[in-house]
C-alpha positions as CSV (number, residue, x, y, z in Angstrom):
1,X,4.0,-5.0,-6.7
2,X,6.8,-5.0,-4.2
3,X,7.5,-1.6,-2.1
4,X,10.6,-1.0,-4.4
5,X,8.2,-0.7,-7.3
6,X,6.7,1.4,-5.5
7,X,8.9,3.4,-4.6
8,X,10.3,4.0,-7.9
9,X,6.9,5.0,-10.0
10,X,6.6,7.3,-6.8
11,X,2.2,7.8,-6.7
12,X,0.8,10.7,-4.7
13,X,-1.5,8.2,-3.3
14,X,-2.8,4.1,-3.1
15,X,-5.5,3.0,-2.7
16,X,-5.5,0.0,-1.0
17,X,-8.5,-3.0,-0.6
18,X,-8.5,-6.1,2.0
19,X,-5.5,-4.2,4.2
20,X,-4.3,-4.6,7.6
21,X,-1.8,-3.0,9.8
22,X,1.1,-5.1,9.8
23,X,1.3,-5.0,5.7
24,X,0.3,-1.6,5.3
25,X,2.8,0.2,8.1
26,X,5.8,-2.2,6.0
27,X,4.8,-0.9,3.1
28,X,4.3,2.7,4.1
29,X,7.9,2.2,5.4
30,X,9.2,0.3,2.7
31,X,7.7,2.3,-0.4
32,X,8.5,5.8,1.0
33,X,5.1,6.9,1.8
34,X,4.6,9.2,4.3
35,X,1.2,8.2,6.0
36,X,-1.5,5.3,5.8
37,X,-5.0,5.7,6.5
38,X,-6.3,2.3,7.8
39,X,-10.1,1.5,8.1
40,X,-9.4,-1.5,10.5
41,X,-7.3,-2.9,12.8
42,X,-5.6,-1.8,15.8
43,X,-4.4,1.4,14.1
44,X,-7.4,1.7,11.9
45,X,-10.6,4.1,12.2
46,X,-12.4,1.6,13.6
47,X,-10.7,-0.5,16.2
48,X,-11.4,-4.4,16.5
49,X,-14.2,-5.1,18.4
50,X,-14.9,-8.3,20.6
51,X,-15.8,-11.3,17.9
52,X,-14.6,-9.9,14.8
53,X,-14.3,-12.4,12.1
54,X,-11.0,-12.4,10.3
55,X,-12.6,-10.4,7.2
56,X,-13.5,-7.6,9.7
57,X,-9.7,-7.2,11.0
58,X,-9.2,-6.1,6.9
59,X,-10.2,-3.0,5.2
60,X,-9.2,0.0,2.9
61,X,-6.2,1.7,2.9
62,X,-4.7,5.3,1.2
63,X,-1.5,5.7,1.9
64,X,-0.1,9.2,0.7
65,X,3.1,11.2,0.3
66,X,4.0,14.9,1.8
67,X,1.6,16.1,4.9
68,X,-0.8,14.1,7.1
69,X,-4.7,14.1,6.2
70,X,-6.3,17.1,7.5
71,X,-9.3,14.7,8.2
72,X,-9.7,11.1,7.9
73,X,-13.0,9.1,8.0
74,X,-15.1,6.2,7.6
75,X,-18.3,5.9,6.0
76,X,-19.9,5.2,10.0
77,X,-23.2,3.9,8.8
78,X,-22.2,1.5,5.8
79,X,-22.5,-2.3,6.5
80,X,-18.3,-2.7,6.6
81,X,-17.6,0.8,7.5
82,X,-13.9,-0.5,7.3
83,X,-14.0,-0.9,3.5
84,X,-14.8,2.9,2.8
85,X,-11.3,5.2,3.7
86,X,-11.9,8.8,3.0
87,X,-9.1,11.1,3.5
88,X,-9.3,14.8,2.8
89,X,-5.4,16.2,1.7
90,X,-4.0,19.4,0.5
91,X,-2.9,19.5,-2.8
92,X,-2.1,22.6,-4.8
93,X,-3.5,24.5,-2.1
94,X,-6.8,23.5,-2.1
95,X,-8.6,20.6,-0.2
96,X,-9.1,17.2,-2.3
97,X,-10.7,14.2,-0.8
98,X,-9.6,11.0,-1.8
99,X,-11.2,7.6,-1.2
100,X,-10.7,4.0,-1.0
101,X,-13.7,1.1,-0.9
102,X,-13.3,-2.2,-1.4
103,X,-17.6,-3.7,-2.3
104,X,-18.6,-6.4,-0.2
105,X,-19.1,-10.0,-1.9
106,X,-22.2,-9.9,-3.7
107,X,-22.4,-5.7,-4.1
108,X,-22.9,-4.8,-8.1
């Protein structure tokens, strides 16, 4: 789906799987969103480290419409922490987390 599409069906939220920074900030621009959560990458909760393969510069994504996160997080002590996004937002005055994780090859 191209940012345009995006912008037109006009979603509260994506959820996004196999992500990185470059796509995600053009889209976020693009599509009209207002804010992307990133698991990896350089803007991501967990930065690059030293030896990363490819596949670990990639992870989940929400991007979101009206105010920032009040909290955004990683699952810290899953195997690709990068590949579960959890953002908590407000919405109708109340606090609703929402989540993005992408399963590992091999993960039923």
């Amino acid at each position: 789906m191209n940012p345009g599409e995006w912008r037109e069906r006009t979603p509260d939220f994506v959820l996004a799987q196999e992500a990185n920074s470059s796509s995600m900030d053009r889209l976020c621009g693009e599509a009209g969103f207002d804010w992307v959560v990133m698991g990896a990458g350089p803007s991501g909760l967990r930065p690059p480290a030293p030896g990363d393969r490819t596949v670990r510069q990639r992870g989940s994504a929400i991007l979101g419409r009206g105010a920032e996160p009040r909290q955004r997080s990683i699952l810290e002590d899953a195997p690709l922490p990068e590949r579960a996004v959890l953002a908590v937002v407000d919405a109708g005055g109340r606090p609703v987390t929402v989540a993005s994780y992408h399963a590992p090859p091999g993960v039923n």
